[in-house]
C-alpha positions in Angstrom: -20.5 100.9 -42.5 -18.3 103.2 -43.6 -14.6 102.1 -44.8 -11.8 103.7 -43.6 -7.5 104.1 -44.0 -6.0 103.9 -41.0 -2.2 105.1 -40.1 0.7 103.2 -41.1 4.1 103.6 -40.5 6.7 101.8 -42.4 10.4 101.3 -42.1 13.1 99.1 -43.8 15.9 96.9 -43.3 18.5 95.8 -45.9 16.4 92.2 -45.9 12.5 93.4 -44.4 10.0 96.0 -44.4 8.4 97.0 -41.3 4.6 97.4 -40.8 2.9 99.4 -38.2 -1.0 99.5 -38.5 -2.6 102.1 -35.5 -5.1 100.0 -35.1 -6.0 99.0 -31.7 -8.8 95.8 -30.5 -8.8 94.7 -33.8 -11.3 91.8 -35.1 -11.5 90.1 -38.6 -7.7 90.8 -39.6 -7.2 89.8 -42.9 -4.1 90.5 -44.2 -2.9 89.1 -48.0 0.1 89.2 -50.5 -0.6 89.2 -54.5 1.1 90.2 -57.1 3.6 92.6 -54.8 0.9 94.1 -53.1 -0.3 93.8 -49.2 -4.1 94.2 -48.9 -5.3 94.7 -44.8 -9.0 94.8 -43.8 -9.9 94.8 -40.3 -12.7 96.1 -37.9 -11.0 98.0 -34.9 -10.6 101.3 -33.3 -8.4 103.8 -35.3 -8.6 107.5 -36.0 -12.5 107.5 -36.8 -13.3 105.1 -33.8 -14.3 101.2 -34.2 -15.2 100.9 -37.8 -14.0 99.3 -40.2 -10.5 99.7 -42.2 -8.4 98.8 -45.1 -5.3 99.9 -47.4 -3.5 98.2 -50.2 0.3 99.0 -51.1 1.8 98.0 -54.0 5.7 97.5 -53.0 8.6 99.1 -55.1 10.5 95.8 -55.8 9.4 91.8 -55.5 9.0 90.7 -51.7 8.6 87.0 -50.9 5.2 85.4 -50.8 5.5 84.3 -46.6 4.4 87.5 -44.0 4.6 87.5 -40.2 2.1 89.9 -38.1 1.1 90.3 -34.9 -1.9 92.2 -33.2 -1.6 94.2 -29.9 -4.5 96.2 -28.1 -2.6 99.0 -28.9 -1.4 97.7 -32.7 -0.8 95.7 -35.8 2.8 95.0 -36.8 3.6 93.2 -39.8 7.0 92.2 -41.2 7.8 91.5 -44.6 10.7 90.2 -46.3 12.2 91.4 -49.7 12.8 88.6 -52.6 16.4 90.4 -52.4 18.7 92.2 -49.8 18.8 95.6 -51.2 18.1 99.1 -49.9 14.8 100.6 -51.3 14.3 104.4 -52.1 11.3 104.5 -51.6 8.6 101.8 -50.4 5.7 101.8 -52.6 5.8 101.5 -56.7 4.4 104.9 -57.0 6.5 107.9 -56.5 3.9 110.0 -54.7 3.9 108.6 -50.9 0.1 108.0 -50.0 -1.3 110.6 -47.2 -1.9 107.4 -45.1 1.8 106.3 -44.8 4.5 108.1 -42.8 7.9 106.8 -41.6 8.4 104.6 -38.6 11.1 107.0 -36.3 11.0 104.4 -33.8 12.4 102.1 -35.8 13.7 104.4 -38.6 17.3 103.5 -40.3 18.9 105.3 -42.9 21.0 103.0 -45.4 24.7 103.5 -43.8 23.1 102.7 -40.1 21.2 100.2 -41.5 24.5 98.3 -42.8 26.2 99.1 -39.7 23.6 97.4 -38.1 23.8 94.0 -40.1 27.8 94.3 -39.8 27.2 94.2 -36.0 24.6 91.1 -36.1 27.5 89.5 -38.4 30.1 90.4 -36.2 28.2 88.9 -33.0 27.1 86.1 -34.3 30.5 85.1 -35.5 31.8 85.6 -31.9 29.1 83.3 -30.8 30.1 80.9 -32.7 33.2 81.3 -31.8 32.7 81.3 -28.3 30.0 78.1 -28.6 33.0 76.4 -30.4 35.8 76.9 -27.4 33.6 76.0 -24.8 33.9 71.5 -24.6 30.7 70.2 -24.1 30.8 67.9 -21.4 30.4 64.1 -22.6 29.1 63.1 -19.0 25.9 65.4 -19.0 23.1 63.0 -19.8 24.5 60.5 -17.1 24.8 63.0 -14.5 21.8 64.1 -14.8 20.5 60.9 -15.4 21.7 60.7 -11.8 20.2 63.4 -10.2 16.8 62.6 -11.5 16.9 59.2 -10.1 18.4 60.5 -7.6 15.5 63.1 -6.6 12.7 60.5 -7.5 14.1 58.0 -5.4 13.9 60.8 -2.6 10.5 62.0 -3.3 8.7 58.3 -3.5 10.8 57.4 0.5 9.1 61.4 1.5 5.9 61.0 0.0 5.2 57.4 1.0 6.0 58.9 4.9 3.5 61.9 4.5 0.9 59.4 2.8 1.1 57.1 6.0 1.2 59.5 8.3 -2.0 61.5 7.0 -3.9 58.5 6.5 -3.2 57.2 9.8 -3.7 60.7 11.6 -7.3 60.6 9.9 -8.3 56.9 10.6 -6.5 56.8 14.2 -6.8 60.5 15.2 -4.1 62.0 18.0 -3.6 57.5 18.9 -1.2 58.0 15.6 1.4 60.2 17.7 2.6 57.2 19.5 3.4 54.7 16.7 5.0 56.9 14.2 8.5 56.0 15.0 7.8 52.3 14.3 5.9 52.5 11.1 7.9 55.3 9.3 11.5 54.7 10.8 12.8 52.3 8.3 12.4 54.3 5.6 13.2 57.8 6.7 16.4 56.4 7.8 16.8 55.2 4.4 15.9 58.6 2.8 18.4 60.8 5.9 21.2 58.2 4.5 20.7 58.8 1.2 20.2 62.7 1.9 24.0 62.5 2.3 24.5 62.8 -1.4 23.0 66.5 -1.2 26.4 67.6 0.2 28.9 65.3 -1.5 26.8 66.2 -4.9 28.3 70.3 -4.9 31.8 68.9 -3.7 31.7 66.7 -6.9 30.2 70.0 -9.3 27.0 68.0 -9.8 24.5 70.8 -8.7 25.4 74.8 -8.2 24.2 74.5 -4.6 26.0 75.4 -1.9 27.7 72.9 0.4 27.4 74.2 3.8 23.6 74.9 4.2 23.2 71.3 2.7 25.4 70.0 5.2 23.7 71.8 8.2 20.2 70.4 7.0 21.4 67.3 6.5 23.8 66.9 9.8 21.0 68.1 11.9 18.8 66.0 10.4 20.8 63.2 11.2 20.9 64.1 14.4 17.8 64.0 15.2 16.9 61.1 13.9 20.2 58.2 14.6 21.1 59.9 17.9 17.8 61.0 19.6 14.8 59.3 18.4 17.0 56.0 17.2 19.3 55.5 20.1 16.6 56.4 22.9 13.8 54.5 23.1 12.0 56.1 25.8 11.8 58.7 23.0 10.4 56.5 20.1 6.8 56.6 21.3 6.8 60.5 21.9 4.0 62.8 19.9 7.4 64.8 19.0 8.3 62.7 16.1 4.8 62.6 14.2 5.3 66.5 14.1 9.3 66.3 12.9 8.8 63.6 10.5 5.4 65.5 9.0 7.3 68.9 8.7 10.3 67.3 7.2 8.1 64.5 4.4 5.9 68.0 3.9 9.2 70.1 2.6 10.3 67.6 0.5 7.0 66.0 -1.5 7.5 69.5 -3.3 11.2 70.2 -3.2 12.4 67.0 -4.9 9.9 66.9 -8.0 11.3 70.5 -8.3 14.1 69.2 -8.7 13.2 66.0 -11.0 11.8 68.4 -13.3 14.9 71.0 -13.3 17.3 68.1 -14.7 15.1 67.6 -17.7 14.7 71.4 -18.2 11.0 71.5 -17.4 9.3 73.7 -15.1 5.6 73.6 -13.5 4.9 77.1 -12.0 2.7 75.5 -9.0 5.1 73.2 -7.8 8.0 76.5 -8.0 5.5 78.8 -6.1 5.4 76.3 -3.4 8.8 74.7 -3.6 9.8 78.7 -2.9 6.9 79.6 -0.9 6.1 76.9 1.3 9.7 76.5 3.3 9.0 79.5 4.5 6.4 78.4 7.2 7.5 75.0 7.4 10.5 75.7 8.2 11.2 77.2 11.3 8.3 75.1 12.4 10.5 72.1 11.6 13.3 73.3 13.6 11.3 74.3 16.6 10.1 70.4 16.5 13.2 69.3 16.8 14.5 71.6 19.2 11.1 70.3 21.5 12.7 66.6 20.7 16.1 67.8 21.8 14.5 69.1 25.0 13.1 66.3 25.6 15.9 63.6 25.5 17.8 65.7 27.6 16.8 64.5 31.0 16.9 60.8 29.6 20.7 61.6 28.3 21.5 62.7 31.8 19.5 59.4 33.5 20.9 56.9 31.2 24.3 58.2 31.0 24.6 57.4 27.0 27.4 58.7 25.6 28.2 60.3 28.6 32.0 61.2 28.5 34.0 59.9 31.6 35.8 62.4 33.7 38.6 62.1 36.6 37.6 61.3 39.9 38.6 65.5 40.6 36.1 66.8 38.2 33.5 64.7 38.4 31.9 61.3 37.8 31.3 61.9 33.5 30.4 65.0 31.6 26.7 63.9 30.3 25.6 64.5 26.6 23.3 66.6 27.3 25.6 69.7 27.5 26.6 69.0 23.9 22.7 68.9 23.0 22.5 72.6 24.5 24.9 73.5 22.8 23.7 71.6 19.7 20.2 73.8 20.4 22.3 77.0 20.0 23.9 76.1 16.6 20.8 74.7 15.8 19.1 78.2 15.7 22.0 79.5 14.1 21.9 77.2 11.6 18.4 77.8 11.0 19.2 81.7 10.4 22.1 80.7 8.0 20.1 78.2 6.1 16.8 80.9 5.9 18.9 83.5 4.5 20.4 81.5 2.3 17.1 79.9 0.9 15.6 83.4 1.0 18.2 84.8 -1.2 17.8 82.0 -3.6 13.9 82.5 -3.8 14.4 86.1 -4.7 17.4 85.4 -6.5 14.6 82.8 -8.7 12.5 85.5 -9.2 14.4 88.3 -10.2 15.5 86.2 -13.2 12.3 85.3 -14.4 11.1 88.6 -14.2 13.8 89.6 -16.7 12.9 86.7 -18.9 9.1 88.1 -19.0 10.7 91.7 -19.1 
């Protein structure tokens, strides 16, 4: 096979030599420094098609033994670093260029940009420093969130033991599950629902960049649901309803509180982000439309009991039942669903956006 130059382009800093091989899909890359020379060989496709190619250039002053390179389909770039920060005239030993090498433009400096450049690298990385060096690091970070990750752990075990029961219940009992969920699963989603109350003193106290009033909605509504209609009314506590609240809600948070687990030890699992961020989106609405069913439901028992019925004078009436604050409570419900989905939304794309720019 025949054995071919291929192009390279070169340009320089005040401390590095820049290498760019147009060689794309290459194989075999073998690249070596001796005695101030650079030797390449390597089979890929260049100007004469996939054979393969080699040069050698023997560099006008000493460069350091240590080279960095990195291969592209379209590419080889190589970066070299010179034994001492000078500008060169030229690049290679000999004065006569060879045909093979031309000048990088793209990344072609002559000497005064080039030390205008470094002055501005200087200049920016003293003002980092600077900066770094205002800014007080706070001594409470590793407790806080030492906090938060119990915190969220201690959330996502209570969730995740509830979704646990009820699937393995729903497949060993079938649709006779519905009617005991209350009393198997109670104690311990009221344990989680009180602890939930955290999520909204947490922002007031700058723990998490969340904000406070979609936490609170969630939470209140939540609580709602659960200590006022399905706790206080036990006419409701053997209703289908709840197996289909408490599902939605254990569901939601199996994957929103390891989400958050891993966030406070700066780790991140794509899977569990795509459906920390994707799966809310079904679930939902479909959770608020369960409890709005519930609501419906307990409001002819509000009205027969009288509980928490508000007593009127003899003129207006006997009491003022409850269950005109529950309509009313299904109407900020809904609005509190369209508040909390545009928020969540904006913080999916919001998530996103950024890492596209991180890839970018």
């Amino acid at each position: 096979m025949q054995i071919l130059t291929p192009c390279v382009y070169w340009a320089q800093r005040h401390g590095e030599i820049y290498l760019r091989v147009e060689l794309s899909d290459t194989k075999n890359l073998e690249i070596n420094l001796q005695d101030n020379t650079i030797q390449f060989r390597a089979q890929g496709h260049g100007a004469k098609g996939d054979n393969e190619y080699k040069f050698s250039l023997e560099f006008l002053e000493t460069i350091r033994p240590e080279i960095e390179h990195k291969s592209t389909q379209r590419q080889v770039d190589i970066k070299i670093k010179k034994q001492e920060e000078r500008w060169w005239d030229r690049l290679t030993l000999q004065e006569k260029r060879p045909l093979f090498l031309a000048p990088d433009f793209n990344r072609w400096l002559d000497e005064s940009d080039a030390e205008m450049e470094l002055q501005a690298k200087e200049e920016e990385k003293i003002n980092k420093i600077s900066v770094e060096s205002r800014v007080r690091k706070d001594p409470y970070l590793g407790l806080k969130k030492g906090y938060l990750f119990m915190y969220n752990l201690v959330q996502f075990l209570g969730f995740a033991w509830v979704f646990v029961n009820l699937t393995v219940r729903l497949f060993i009992l079938g649709r006779d599950s519905f009617h005991d969920t209350f009393h198997t699963t109670a104690d311990v989603m009221y344990f989680c629902q009180m602890m939930a109350v955290l999520e909204v003193i947490n922002p007031l106290l700058g723990l998490v960049k969340t904000g406070f009033f979609p936490a609170m909605i969630q939470v209140a509504g939540r609580n709602v649901i659960l200590f006022v209609i399905f706790g206080c009314l036990e006419e409701m506590q053997n209703k289908p309803v709840i197996f289909f609240v408490f599902y939605l809600w254990s569901t939601v948070e199996v994957f929103r509180y390891p989400f958050y687990m891993l966030a406070c030890i700066g780790t991140e699992w794509k899977l569990l982000t795509w459906l920390r961020y994707s799966l809310w989106i079904p679930l939902y609405p479909l959770g608020v439309v369960a409890e709005a069913v519930a609501v419906i439901q307990s409001l002819p028992i509000f009205d027969e009991t009288r509980l928490f019925s508000l007593p009127l004078p003899a003129l207006l009436g006997h009491y003022l039942s409850f269950s005109y604050t529950l309509q009313l409570y299904l109407v900020l419900m809904f609005l509190g669903l369209f508040i909390n989905f545009r928020y969540l939304y904006k913080q999916r794309r919001r998530r996103y956006r950024s890492r596209k720019r991180k890839v970018h």
